[in-house]
C-alpha positions as CSV (number, residue, x, y, z in Angstrom):
1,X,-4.7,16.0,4.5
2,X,-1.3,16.9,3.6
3,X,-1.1,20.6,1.9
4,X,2.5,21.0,1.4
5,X,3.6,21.9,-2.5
6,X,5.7,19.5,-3.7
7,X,9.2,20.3,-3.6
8,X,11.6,18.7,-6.3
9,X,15.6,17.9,-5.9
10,X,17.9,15.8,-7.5
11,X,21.2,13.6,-6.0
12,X,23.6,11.4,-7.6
13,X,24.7,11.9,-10.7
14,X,23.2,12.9,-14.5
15,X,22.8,9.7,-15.9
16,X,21.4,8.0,-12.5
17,X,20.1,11.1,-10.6
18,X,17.7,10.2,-7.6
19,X,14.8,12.3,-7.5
20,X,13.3,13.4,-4.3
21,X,9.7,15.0,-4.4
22,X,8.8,16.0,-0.8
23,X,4.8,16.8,0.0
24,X,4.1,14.4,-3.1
25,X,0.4,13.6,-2.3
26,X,-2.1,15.9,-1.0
27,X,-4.8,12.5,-0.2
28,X,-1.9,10.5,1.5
29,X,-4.3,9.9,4.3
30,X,-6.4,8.0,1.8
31,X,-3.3,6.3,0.7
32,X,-2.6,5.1,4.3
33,X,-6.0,4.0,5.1
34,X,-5.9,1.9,1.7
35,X,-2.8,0.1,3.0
36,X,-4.5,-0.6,6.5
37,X,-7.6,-2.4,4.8
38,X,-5.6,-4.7,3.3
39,X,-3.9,-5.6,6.2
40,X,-3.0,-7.8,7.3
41,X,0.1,-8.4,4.4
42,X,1.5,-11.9,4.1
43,X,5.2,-12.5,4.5
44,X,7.1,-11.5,1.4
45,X,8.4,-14.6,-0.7
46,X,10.2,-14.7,-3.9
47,X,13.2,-12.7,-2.5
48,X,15.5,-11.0,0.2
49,X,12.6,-8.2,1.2
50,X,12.6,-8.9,5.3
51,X,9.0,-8.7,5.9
52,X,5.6,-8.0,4.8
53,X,4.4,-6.8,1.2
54,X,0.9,-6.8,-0.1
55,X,0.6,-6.6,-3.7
56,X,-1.8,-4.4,-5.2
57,X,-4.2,-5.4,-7.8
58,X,-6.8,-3.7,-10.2
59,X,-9.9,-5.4,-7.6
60,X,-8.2,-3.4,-4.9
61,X,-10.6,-0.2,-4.8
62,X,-9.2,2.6,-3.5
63,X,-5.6,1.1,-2.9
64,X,-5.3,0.5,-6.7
65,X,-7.1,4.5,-7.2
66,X,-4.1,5.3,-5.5
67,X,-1.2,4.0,-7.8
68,X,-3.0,5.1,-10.2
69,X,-2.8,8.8,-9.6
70,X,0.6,8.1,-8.1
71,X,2.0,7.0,-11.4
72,X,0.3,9.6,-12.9
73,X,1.4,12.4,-10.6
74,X,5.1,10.9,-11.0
75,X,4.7,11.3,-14.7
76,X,6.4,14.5,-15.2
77,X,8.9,13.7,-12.7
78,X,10.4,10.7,-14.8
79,X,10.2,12.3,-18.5
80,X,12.4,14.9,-16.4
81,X,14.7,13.5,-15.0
82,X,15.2,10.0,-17.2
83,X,13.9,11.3,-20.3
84,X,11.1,8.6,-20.8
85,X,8.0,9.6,-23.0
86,X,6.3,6.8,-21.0
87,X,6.1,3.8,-18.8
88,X,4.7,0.9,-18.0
89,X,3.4,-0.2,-14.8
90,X,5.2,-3.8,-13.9
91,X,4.3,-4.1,-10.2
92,X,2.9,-1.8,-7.2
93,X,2.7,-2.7,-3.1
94,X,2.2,-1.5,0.2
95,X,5.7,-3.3,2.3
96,X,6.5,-3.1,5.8
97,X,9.9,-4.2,7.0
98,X,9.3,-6.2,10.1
99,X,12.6,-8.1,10.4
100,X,14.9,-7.3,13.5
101,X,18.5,-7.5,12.6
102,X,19.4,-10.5,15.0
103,X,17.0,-12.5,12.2
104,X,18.0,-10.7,8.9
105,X,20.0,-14.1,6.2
106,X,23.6,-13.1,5.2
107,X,22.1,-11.9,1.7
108,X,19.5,-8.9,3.9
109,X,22.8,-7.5,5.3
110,X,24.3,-6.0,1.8
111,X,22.9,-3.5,-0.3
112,X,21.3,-5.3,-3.5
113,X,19.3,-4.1,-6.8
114,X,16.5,-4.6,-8.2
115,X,17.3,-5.4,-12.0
116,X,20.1,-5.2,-14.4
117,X,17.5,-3.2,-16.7
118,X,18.2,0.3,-16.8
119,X,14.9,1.2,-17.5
120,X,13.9,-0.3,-14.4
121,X,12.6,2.4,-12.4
122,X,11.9,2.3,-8.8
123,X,9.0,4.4,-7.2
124,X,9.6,4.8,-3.7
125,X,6.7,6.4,-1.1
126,X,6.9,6.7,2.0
127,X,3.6,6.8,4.0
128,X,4.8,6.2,7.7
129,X,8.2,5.7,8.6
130,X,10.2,6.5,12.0
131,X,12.7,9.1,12.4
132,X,16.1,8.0,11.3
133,X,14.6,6.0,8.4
134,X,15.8,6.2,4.5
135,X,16.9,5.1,1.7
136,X,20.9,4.7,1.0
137,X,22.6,3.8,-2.0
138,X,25.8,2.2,-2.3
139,X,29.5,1.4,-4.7
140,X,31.3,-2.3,-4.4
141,X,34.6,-1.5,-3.2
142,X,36.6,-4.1,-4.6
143,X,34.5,-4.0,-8.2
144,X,33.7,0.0,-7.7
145,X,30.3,-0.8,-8.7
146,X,27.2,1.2,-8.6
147,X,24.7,0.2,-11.0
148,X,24.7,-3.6,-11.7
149,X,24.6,-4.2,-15.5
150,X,23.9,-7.4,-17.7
151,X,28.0,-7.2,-18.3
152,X,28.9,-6.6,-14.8
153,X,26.3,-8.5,-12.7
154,X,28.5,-11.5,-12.8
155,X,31.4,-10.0,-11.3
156,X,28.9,-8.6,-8.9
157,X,27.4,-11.3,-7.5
158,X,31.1,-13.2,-7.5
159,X,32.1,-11.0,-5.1
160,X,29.2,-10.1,-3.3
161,X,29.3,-13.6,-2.3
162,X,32.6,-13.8,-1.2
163,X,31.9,-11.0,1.1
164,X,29.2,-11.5,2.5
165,X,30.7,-14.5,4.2
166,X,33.0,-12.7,6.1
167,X,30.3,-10.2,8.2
168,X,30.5,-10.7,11.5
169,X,27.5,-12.7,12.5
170,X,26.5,-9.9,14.7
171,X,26.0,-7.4,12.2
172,X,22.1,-6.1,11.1
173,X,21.2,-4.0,8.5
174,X,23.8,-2.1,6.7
175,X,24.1,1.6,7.7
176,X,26.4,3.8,6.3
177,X,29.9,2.8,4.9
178,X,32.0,-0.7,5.7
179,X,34.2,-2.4,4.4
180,X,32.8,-4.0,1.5
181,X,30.4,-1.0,0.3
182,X,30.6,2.8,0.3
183,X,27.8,4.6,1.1
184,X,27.4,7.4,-1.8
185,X,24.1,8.6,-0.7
186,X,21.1,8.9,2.0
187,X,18.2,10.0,1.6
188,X,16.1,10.2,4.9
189,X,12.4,8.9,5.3
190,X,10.0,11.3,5.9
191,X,6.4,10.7,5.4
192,X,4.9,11.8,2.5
193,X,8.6,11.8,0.3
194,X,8.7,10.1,-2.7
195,X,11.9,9.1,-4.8
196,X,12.9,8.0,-7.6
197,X,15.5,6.0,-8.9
198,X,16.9,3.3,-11.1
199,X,16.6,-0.1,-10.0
200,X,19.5,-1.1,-11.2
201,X,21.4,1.2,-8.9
202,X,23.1,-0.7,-5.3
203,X,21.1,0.4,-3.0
204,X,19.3,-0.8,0.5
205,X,17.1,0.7,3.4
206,X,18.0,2.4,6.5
207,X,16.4,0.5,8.9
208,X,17.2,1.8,12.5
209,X,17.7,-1.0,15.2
210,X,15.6,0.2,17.7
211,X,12.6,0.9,15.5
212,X,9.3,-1.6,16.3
213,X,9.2,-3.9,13.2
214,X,5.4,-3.8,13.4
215,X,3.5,-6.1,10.8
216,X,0.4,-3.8,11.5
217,X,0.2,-0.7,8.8
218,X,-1.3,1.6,11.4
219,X,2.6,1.7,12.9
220,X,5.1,0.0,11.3
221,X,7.2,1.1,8.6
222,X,4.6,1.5,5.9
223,X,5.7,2.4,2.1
224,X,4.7,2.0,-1.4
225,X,7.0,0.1,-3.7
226,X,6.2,1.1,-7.5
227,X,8.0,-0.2,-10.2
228,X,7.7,0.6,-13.9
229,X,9.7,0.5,-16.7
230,X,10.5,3.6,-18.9
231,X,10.5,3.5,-22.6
C-alpha cells in the first residue's frame, strides 16, 4: 500500500492549468487488482484509442468502489483549480495502450482532444506505466491552437487533416515537438500520479517504442480514464 502524502502542482496556464497530484491513492493496490479482474478488456471501438479499454459500471464491485472514492478524493482538487462547485460523472475505465507504432492509423499519430466542452474534464491515473511514459500536450502550428473550441474546431480538424497526410509513413506515436505540433508540456507517468486537465486541451500519450504493448493489466500500460463534467 502506497503511503506517500499527496503532493499537488500545477502546469500550463491559469485558465487551463494541469494539475498533478503525486501519491494520490493510498489503496492503489486495490485499484490495480480491480483492473486485473476484469481482464481481459475488449479492444476499444468508437474512436482513435490504440488498444484496450474496459468500461466500468455500477455492477463492477470493487472496480466501481474505486472511482468512487477517486472522484471523491479529486473533489477538492477540481473546485481548486477549475473553480467547479461540482461535477458529474460521464464515463470511467481501466485502458491499456497495446498498439505498436508500425500499426498505429494516420489519425493515432497527432495529438487530439477529447471535447470541445470546456467543462470537459479529464481524470487521468496512472496505476502501472513504464519509465519514460506520460502525458504531453500540444499547440497547432499553423492554427496556434491549444484548446479546440466549438468556433475553432473547424479550422482544427481542416488542418489537422491536411497534415496528417504528409507524416512519413514510418512515424509512431508523437513524441515531443514536429512540424505540425509544439509540444508545450510533459508530464511523465509515474505510478500512482494523477492529473487533471481539460479535455478540450490538444493533447496525446507518450508511448515509448520499445515498451511491451501488453493487453494483460498485470504488465502493460494500465491507467484510469475518468471523465466528468464540471458545473
Amino acid at each position: 500500500m502506497n503511503q506517500v502524502k499527496p503532493e499537488l502542482r500545477r502546469v500550463g496556464t491559469s485558465a487551463n492549468p494541469v494539475v498533478v497530484i503525486d501519491g494520490f491513492d493510498e489503496a492503489i493496490d486495490a485499484a490495480a487488482a480491480a483492473a486485473d479482474a476484469l481482464g481481459p478488456f475488449p479492444k476499444h471501438a468508437g474512436n482513435y484509442y490504440p488498444g484496450h479499454r474496459r468500461v466500468i459500471t455500477e455492477e463492477d464491485g470493487p472496480a466501481n468502489a474505486y472511482v468512487e472514492r477517486l472522484c471523491a478524493a479529486a473533489a477538492t482538487f477540481i473546485a481548486g483549480a477549475f473553480d467547479y462547485e461540482r461535477f458529474d460523472l460521464l464515463e470511467a475505465s481501466f485502458s491499456l495502450v497495446t498498439t505498436p507504432p508500425e500499426q498505429l492509423l494516420p489519425e493515432q499519430r497527432t495529438p487530439h482532444f477529447d471535447s470541445t466542452d470546456p467543462s470537459y474534464l479529464a481524470i487521468l491515473h496512472y496505476l502501472q506505466v513504464p519509465e519514460g511514459s506520460g502525458t504531453a500536450f500540444y499547440q497547432q502550428r499553423s492554427t496556434g491552437i491549444e484548446q479546440v473550441t466549438e468556433s475553432n474546431v473547424g479550422r482544427f480538424v481542416r488542418a489537422a487533416a491536411a497534415e496528417v497526410s504528409m507524416l512519413p509513413e514510418n512515424v509512431g506515436y508523437i513524441h515531443g515537438s514536429n512540424p505540425f505540433f509544439r509540444q508545450t508540456a510533459a508530464i511523465e507517468g509515474v505510478t500512482n500520479r494523477l492529473i487533471i486537465y481539460r479535455g478540450s486541451l490538444l493533447h496525446s500519450g507518450i508511448i515509448p517504442p520499445d515498451m511491451n504493448f501488453s493487453a494483460n493489466p498485470q504488465d502493460g500500460r494500465l491507467t484510469a480514464n475518468i471523465f466528468v463534467r464540471g458545473h
